[in-house]
PDB file of N, CA, C and O in Angstrom:
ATOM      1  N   UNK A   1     116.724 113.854  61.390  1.00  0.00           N
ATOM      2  CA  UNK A   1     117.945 113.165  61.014  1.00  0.00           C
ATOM      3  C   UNK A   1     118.960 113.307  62.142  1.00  0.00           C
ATOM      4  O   UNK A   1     119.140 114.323  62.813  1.00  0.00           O
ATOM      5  N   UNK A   2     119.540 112.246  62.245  1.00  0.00           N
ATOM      6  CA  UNK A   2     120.797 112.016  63.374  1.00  0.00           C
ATOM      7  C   UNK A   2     121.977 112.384  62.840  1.00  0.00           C
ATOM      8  O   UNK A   2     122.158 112.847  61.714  1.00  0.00           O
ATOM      9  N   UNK A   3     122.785 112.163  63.687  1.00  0.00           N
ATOM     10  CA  UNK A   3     124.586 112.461  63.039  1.00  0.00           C
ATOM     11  C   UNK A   3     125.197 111.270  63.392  1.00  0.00           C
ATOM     12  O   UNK A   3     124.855 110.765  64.462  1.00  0.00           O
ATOM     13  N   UNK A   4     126.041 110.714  62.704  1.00  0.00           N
ATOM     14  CA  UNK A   4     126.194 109.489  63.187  1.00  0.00           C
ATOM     15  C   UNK A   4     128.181 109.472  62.544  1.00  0.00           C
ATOM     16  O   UNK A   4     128.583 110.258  61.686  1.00  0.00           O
ATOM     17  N   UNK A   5     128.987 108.521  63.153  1.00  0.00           N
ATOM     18  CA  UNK A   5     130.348 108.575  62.572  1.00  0.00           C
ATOM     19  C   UNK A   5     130.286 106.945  62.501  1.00  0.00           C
ATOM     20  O   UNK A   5     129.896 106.184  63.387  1.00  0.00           O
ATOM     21  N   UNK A   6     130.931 106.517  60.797  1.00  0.00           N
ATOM     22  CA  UNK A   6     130.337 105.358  60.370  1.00  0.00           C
ATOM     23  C   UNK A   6     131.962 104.886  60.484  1.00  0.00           C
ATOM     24  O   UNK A   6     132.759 105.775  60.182  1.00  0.00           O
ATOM     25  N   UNK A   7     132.555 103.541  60.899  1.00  0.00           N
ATOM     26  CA  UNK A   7     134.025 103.762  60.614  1.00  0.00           C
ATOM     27  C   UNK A   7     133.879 102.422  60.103  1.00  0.00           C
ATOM     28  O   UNK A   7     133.223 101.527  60.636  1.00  0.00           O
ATOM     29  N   UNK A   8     134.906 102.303  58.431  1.00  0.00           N
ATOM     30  CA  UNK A   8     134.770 101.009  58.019  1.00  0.00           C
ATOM     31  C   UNK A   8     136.276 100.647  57.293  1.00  0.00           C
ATOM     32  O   UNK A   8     137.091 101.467  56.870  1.00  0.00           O
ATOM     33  N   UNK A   9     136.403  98.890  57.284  1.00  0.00           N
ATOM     34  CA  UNK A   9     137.663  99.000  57.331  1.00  0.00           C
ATOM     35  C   UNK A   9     137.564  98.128  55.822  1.00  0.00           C
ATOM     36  O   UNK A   9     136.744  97.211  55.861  1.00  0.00           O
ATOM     37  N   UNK A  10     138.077  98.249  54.900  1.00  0.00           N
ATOM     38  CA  UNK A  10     137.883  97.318  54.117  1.00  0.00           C
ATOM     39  C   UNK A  10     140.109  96.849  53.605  1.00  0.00           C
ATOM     40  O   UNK A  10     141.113  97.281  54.171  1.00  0.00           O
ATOM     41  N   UNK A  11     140.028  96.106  52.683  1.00  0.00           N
ATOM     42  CA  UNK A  11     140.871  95.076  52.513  1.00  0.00           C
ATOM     43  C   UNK A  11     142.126  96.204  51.960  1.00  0.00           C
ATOM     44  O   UNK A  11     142.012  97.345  51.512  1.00  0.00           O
ATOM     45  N   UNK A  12     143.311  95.371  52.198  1.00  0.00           N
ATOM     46  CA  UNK A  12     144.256  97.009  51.154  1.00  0.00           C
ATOM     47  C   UNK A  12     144.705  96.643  49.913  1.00  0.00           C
ATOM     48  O   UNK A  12     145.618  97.220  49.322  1.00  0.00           O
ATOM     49  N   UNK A  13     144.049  95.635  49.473  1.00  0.00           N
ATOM     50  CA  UNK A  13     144.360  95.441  47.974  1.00  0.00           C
ATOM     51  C   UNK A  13     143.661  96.675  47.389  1.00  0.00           C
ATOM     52  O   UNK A  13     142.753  97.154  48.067  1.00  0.00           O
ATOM     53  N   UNK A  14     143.920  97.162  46.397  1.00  0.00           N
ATOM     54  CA  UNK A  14     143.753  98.686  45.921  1.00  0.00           C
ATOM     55  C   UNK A  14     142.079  98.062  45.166  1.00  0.00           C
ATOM     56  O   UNK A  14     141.102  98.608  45.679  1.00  0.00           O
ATOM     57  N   UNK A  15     141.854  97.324  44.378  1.00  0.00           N
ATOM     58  CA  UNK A  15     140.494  97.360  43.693  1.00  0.00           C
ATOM     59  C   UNK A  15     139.520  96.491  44.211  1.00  0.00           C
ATOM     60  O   UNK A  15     138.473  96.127  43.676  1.00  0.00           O
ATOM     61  N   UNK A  16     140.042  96.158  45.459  1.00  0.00           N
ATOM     62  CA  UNK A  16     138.942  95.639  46.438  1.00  0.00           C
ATOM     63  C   UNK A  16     138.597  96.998  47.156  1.00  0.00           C
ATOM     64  O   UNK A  16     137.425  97.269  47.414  1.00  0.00           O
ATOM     65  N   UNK A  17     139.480  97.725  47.429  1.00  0.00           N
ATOM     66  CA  UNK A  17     139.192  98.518  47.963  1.00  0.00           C
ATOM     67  C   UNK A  17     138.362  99.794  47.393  1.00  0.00           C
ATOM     68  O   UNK A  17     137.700 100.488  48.164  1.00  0.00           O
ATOM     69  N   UNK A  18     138.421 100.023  46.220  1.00  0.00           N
ATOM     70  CA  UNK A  18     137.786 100.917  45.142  1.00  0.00           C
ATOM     71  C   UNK A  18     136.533 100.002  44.846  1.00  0.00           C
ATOM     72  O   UNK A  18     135.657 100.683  44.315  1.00  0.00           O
ATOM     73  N   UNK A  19     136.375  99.445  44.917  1.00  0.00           N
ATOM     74  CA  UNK A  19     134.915  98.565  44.836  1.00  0.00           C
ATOM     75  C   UNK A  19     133.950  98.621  46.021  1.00  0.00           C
ATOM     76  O   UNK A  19     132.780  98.995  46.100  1.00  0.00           O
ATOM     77  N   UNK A  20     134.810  98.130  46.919  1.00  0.00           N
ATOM     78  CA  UNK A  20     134.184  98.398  48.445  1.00  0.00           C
ATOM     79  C   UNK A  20     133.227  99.642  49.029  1.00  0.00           C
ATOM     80  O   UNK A  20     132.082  99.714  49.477  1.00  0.00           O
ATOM     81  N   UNK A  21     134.457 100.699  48.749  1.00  0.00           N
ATOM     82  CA  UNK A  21     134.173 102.356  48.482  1.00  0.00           C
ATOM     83  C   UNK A  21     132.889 102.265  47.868  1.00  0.00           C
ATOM     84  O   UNK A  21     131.828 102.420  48.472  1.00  0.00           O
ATOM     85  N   UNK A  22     133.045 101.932  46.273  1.00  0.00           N
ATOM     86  CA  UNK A  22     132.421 102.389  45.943  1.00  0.00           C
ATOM     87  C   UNK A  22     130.728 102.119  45.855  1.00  0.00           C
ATOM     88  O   UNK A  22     129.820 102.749  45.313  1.00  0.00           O
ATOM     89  N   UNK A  23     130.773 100.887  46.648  1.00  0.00           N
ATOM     90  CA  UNK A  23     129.487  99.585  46.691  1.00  0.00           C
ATOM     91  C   UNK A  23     129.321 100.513  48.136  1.00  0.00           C
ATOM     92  O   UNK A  23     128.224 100.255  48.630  1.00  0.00           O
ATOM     93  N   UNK A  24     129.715 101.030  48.558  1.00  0.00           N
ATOM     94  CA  UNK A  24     128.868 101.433  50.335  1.00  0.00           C
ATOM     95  C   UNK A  24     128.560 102.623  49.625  1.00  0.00           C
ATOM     96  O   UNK A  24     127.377 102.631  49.286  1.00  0.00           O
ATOM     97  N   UNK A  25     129.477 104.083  49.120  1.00  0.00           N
ATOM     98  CA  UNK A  25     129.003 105.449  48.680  1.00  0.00           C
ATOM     99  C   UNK A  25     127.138 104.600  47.653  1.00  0.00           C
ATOM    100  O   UNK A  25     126.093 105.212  47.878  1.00  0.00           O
ATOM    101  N   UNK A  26     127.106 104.025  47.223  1.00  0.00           N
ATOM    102  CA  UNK A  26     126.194 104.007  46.581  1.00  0.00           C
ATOM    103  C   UNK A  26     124.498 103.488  47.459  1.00  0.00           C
ATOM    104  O   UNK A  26     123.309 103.691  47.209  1.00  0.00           O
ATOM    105  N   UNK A  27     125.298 102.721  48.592  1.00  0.00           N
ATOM    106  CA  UNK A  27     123.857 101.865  49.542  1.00  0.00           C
ATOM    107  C   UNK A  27     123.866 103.331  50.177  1.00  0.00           C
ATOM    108  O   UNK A  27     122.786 103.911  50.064  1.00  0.00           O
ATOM    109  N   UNK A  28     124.746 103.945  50.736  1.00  0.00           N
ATOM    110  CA  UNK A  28     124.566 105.387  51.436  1.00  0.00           C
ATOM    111  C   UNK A  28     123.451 106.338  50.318  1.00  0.00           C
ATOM    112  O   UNK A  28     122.418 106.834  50.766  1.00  0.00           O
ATOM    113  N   UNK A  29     123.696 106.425  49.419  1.00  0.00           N
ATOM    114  CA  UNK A  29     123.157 107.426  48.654  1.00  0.00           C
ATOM    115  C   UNK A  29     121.526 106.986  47.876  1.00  0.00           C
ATOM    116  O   UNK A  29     120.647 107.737  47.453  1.00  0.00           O
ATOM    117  N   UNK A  30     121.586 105.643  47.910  1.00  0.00           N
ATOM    118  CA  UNK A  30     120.023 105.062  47.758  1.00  0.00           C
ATOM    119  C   UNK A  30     119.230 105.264  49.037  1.00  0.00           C
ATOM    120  O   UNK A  30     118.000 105.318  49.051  1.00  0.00           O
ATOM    121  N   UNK A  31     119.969 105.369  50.061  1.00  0.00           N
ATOM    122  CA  UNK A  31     119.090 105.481  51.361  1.00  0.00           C
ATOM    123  C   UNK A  31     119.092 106.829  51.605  1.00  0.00           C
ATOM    124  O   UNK A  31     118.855 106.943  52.807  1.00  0.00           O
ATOM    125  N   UNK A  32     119.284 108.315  50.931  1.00  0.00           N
ATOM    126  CA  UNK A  32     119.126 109.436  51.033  1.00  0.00           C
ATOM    127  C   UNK A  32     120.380 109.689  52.350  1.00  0.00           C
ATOM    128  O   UNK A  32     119.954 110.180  53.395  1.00  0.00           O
ATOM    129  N   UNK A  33     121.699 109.389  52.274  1.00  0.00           N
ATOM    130  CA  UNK A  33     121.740 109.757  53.309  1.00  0.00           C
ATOM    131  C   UNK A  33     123.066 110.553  53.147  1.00  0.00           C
ATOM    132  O   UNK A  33     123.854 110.217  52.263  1.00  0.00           O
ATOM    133  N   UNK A  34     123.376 111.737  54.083  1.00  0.00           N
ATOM    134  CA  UNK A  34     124.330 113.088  53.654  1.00  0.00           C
ATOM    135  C   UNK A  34     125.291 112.284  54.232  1.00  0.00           C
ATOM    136  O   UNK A  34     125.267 111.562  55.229  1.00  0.00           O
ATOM    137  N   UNK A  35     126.493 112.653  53.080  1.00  0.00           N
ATOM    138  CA  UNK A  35     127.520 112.158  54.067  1.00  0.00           C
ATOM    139  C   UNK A  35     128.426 113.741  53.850  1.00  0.00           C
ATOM    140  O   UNK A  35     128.731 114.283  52.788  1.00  0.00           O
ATOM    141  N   UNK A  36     128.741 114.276  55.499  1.00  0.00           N
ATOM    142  CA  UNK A  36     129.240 115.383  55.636  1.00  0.00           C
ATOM    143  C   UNK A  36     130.949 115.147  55.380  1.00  0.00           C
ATOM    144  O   UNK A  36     131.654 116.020  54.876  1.00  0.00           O
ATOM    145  N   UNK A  37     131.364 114.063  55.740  1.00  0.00           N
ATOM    146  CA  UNK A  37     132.859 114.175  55.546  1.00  0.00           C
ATOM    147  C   UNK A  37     133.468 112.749  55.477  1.00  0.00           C
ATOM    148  O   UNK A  37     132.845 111.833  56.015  1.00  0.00           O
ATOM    149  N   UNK A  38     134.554 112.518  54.899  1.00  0.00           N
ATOM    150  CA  UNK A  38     135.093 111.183  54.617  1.00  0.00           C
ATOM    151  C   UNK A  38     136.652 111.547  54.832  1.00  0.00           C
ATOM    152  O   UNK A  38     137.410 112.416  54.402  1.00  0.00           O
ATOM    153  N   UNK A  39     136.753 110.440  55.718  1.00  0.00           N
ATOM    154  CA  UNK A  39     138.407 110.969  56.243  1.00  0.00           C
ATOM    155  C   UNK A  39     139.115 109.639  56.254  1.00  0.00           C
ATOM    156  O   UNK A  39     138.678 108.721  56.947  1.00  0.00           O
ATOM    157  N   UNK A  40     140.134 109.511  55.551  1.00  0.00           N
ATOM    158  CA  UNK A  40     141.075 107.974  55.243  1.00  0.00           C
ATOM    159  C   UNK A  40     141.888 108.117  56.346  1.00  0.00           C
ATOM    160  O   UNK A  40     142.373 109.223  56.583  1.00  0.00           O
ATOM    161  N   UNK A  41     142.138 107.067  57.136  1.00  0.00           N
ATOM    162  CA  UNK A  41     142.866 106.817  58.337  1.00  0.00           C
ATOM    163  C   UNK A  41     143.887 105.659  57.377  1.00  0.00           C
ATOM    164  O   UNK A  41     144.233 104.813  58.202  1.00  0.00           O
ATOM    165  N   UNK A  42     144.338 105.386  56.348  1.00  0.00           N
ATOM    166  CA  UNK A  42     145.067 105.003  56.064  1.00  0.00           C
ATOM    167  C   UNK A  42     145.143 103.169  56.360  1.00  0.00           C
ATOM    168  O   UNK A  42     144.237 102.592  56.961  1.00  0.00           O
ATOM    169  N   UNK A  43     146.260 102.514  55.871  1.00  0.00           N
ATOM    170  CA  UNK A  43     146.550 101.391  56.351  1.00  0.00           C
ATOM    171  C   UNK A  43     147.268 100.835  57.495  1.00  0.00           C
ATOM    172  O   UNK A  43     148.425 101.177  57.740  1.00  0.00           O
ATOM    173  N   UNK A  44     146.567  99.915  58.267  1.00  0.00           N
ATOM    174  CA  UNK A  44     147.105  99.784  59.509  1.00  0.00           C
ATOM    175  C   UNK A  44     146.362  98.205  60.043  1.00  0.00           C
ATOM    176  O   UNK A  44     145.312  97.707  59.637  1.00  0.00           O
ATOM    177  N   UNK A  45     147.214  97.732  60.960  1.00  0.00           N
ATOM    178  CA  UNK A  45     147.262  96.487  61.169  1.00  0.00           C
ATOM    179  C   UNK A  45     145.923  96.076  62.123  1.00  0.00           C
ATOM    180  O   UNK A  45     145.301  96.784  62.914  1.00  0.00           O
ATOM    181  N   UNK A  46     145.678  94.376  61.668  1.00  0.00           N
ATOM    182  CA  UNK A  46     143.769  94.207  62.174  1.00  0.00           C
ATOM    183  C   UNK A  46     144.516  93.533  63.935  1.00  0.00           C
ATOM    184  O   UNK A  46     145.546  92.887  64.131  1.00  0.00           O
ATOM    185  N   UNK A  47     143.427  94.059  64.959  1.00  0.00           N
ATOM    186  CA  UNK A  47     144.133  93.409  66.156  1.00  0.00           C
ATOM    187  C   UNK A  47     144.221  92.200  66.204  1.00  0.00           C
ATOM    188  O   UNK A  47     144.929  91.581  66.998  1.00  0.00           O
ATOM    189  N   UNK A  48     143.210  91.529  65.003  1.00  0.00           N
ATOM    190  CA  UNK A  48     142.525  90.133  64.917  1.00  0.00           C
ATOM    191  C   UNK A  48     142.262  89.832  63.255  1.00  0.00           C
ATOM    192  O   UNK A  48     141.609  90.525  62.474  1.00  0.00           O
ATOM    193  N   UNK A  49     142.709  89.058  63.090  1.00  0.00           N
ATOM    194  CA  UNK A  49     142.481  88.469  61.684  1.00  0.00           C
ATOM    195  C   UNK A  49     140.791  88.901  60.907  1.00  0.00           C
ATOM    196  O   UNK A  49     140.011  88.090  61.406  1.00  0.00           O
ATOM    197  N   UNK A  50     140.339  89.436  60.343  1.00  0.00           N
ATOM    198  CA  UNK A  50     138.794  89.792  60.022  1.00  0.00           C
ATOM    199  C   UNK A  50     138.911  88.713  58.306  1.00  0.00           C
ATOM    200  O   UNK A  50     139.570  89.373  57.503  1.00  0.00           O
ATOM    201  N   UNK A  51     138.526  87.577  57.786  1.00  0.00           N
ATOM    202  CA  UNK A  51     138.111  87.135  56.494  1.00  0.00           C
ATOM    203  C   UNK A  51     139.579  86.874  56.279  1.00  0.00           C
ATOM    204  O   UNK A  51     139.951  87.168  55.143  1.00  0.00           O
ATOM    205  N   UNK A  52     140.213  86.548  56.826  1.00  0.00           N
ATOM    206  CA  UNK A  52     141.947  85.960  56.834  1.00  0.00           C
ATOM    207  C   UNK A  52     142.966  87.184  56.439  1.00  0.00           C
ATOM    208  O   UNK A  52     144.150  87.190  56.101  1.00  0.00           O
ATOM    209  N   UNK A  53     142.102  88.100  56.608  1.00  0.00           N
ATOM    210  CA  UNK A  53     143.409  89.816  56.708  1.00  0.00           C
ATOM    211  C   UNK A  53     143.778  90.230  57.492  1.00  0.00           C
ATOM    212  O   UNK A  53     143.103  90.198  58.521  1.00  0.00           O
ATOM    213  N   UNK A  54     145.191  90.934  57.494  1.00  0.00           N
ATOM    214  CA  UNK A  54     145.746  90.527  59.083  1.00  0.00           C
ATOM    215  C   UNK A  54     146.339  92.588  59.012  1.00  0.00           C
ATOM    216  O   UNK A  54     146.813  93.377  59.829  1.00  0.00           O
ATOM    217  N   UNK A  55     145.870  92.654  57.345  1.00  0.00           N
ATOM    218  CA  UNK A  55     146.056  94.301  57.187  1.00  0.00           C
ATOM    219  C   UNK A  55     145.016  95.109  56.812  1.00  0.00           C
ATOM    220  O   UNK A  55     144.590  94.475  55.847  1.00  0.00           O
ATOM    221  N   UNK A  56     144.165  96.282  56.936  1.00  0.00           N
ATOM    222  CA  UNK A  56     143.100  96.825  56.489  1.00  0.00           C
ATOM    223  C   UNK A  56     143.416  98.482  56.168  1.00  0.00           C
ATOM    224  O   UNK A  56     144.301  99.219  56.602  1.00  0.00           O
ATOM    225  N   UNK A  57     142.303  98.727  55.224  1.00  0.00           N
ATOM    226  CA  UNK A  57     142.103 100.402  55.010  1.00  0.00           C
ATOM    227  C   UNK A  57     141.258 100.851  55.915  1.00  0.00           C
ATOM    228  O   UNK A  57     140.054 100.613  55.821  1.00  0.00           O
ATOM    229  N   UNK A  58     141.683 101.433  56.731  1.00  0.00           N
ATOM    230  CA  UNK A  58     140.409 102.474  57.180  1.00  0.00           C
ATOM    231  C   UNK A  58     139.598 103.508  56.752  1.00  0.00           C
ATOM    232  O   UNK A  58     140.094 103.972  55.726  1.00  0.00           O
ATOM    233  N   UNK A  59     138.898 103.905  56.965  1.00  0.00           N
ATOM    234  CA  UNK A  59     137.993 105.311  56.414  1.00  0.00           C
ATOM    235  C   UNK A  59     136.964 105.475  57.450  1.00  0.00           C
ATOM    236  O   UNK A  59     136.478 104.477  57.982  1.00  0.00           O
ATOM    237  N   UNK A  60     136.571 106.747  57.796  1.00  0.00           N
ATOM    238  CA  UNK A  60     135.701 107.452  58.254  1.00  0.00           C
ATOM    239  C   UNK A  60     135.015 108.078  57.604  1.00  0.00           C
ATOM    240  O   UNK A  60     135.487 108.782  56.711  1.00  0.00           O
ATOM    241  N   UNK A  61     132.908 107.979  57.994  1.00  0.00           N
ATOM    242  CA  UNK A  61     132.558 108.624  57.424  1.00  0.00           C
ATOM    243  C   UNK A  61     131.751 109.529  58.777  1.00  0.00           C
ATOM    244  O   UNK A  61     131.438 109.144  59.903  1.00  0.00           O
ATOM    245  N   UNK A  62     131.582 110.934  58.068  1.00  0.00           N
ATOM    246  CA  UNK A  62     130.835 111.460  59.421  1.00  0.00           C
ATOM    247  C   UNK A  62     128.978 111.558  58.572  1.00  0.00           C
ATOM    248  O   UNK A  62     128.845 112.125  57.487  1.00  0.00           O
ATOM    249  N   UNK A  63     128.022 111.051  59.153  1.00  0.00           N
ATOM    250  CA  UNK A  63     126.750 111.062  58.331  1.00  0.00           C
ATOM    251  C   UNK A  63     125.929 111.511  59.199  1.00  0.00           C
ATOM    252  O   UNK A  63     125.971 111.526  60.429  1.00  0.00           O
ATOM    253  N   UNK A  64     124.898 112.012  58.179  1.00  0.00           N
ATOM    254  CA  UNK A  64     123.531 111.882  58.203  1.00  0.00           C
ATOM    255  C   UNK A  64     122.175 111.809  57.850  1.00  0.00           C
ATOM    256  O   UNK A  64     121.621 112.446  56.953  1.00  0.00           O
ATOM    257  N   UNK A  65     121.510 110.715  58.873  1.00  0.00           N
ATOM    258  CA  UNK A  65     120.487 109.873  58.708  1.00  0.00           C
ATOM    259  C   UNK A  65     119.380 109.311  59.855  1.00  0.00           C
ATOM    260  O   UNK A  65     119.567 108.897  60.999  1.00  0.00           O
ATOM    261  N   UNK A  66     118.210 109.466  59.096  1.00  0.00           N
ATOM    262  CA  UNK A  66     117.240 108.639  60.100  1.00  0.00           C
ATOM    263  C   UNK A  66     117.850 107.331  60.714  1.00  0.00           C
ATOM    264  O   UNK A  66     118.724 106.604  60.242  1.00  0.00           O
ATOM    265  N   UNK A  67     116.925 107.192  62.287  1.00  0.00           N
ATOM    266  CA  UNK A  67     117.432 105.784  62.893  1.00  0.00           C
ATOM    267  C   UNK A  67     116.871 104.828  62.144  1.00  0.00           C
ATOM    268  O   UNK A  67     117.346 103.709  62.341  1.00  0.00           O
ATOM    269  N   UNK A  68     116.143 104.890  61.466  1.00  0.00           N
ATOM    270  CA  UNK A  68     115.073 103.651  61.094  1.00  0.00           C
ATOM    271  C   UNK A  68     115.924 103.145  59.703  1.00  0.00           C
ATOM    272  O   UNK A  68     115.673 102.076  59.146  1.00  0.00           O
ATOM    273  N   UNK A  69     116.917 104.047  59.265  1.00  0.00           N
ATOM    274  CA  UNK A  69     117.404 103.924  57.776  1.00  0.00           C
ATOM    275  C   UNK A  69     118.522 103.026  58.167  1.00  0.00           C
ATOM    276  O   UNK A  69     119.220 102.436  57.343  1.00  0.00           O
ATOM    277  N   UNK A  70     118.673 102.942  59.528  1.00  0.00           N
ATOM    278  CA  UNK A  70     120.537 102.311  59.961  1.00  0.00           C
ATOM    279  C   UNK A  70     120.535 100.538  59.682  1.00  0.00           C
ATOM    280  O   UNK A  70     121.242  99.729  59.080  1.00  0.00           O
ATOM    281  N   UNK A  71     119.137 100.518  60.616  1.00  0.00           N
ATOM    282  CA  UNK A  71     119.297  98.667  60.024  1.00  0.00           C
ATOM    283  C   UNK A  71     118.818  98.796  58.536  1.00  0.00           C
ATOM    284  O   UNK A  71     119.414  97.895  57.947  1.00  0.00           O
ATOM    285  N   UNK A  72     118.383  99.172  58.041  1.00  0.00           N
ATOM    286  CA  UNK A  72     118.291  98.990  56.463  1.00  0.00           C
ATOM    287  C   UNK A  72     119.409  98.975  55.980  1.00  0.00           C
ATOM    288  O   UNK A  72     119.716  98.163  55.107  1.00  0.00           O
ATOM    289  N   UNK A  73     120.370 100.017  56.529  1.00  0.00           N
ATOM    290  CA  UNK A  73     121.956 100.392  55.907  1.00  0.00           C
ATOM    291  C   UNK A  73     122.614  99.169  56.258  1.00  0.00           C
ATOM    292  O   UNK A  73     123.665  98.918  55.669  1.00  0.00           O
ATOM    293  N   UNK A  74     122.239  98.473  57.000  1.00  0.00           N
ATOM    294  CA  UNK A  74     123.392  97.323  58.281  1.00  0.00           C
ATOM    295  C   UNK A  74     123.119  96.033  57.122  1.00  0.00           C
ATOM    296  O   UNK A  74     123.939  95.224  56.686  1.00  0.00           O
ATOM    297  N   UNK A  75     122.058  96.136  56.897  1.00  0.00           N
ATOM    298  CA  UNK A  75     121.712  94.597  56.193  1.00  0.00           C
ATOM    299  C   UNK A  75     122.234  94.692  54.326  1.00  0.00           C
ATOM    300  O   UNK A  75     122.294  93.705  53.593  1.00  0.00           O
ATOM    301  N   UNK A  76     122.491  95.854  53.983  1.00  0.00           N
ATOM    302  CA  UNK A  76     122.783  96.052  52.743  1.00  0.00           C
ATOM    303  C   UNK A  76     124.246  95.648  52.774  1.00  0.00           C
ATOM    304  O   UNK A  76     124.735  94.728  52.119  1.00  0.00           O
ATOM    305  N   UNK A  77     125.048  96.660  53.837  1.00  0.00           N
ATOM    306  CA  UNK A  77     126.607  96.621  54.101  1.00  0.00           C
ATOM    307  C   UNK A  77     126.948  95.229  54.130  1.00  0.00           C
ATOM    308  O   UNK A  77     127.999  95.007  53.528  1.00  0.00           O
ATOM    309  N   UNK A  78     126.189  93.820  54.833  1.00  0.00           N
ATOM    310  CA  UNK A  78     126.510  92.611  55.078  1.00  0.00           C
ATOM    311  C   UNK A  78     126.946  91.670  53.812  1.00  0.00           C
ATOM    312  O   UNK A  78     127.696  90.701  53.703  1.00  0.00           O
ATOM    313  N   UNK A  79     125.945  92.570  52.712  1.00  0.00           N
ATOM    314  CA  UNK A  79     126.242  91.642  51.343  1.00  0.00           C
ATOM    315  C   UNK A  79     127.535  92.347  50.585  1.00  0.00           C
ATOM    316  O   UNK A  79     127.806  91.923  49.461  1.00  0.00           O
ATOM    317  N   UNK A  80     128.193  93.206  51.046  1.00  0.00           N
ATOM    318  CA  UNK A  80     129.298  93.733  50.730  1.00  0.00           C
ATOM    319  C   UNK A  80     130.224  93.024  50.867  1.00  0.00           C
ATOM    320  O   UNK A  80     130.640  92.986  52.025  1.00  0.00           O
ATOM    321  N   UNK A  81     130.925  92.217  49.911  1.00  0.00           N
ATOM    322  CA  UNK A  81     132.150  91.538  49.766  1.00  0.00           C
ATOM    323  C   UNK A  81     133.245  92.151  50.442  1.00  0.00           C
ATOM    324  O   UNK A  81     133.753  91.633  51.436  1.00  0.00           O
ATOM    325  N   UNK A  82     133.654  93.284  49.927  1.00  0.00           N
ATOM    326  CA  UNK A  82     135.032  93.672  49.834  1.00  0.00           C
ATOM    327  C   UNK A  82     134.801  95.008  51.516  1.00  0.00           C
ATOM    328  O   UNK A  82     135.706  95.771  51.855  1.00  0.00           O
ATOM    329  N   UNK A  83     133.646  94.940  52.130  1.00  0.00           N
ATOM    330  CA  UNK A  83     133.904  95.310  53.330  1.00  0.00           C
ATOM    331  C   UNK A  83     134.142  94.335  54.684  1.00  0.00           C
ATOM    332  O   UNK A  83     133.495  93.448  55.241  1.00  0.00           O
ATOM    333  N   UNK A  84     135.196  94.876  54.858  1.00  0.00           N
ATOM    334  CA  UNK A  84     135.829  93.591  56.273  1.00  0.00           C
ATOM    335  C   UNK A  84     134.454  93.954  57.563  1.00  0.00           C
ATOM    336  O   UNK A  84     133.593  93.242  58.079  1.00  0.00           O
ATOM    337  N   UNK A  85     134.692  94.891  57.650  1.00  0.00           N
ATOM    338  CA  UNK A  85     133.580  95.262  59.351  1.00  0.00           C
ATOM    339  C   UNK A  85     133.442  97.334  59.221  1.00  0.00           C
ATOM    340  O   UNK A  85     134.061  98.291  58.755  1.00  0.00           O
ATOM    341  N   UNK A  86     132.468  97.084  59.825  1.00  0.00           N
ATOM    342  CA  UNK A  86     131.892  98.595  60.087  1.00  0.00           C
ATOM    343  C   UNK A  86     131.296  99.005  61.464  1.00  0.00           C
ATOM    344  O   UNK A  86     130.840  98.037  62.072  1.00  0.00           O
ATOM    345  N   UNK A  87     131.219  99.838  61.915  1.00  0.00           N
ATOM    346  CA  UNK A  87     130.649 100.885  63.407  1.00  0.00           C
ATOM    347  C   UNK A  87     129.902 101.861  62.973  1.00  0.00           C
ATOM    348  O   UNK A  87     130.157 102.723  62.132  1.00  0.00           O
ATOM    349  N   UNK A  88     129.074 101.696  63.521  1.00  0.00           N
ATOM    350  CA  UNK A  88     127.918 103.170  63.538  1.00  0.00           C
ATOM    351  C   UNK A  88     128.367 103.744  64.523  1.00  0.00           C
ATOM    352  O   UNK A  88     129.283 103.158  65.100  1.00  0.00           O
ATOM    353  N   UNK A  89     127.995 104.827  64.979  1.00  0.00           N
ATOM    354  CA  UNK A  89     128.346 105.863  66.734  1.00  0.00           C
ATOM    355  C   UNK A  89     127.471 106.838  66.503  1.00  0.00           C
ATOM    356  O   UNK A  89     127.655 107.594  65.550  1.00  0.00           O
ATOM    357  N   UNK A  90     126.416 106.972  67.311  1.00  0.00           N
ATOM    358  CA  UNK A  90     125.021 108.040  67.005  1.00  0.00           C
ATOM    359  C   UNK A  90     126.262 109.112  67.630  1.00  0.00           C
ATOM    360  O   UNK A  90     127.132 108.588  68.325  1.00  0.00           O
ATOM    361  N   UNK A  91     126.323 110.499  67.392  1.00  0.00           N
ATOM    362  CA  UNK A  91     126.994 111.611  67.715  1.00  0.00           C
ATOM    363  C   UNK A  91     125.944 112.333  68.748  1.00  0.00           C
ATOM    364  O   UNK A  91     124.762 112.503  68.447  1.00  0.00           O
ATOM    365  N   UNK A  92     126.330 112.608  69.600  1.00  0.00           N
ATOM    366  CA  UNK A  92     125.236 113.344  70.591  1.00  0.00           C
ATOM    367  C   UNK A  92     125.391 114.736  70.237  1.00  0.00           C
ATOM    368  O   UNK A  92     126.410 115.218  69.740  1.00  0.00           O
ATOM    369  N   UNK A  93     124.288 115.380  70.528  1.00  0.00           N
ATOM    370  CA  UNK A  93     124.844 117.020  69.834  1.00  0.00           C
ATOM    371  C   UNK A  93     124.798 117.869  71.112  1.00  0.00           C
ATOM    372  O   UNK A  93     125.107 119.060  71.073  1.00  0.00           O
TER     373      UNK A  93
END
């Protein structure tokens, strides 16, 4: 298993955003995968319009997971409505 820091920004309407949350904690946890820490970077402005939002939530997750599990994770995250965009970053140790 890798370490990886997942950063995702979803919408700041409050129950898009509790949906969002809660639709990724769940594709994370069908794919076996640890998530060591979750850190809210709060609301803050998009450099670029993402789905006509010009404001987003941030969150950090710090994980870990097999490489082979990431595009599985990538193609699940896509059918996620209420997530604007996401980053993987393999962590070097």
């Amino acid at each position: 298993m890798r370490k990886y820091e997942l950063m995702t920004v979803f919408p700041v309407e409050e129950e898009q955003f509790k949906q969002g949350i809660e639709a990724l904690r769940s594709v994370l946890g069908s794919f076996d995968v640890q998530i060591e820490s979750e850190e809210p970077f709060g609301d803050r402005d998009l450099a670029y319009e993402i789905k006509k939002k010009k404001k987003a939530k941030y969150v950090l997750f710090t994980i870990q997971a097999g490489p082979e599990k990431i595009l599985a994770i990538d193609k699940q995250f896509k059918l996620n409505q209420n997530l604007l965009t996401y980053l993987f970053i393999r962590i070097d140790e």
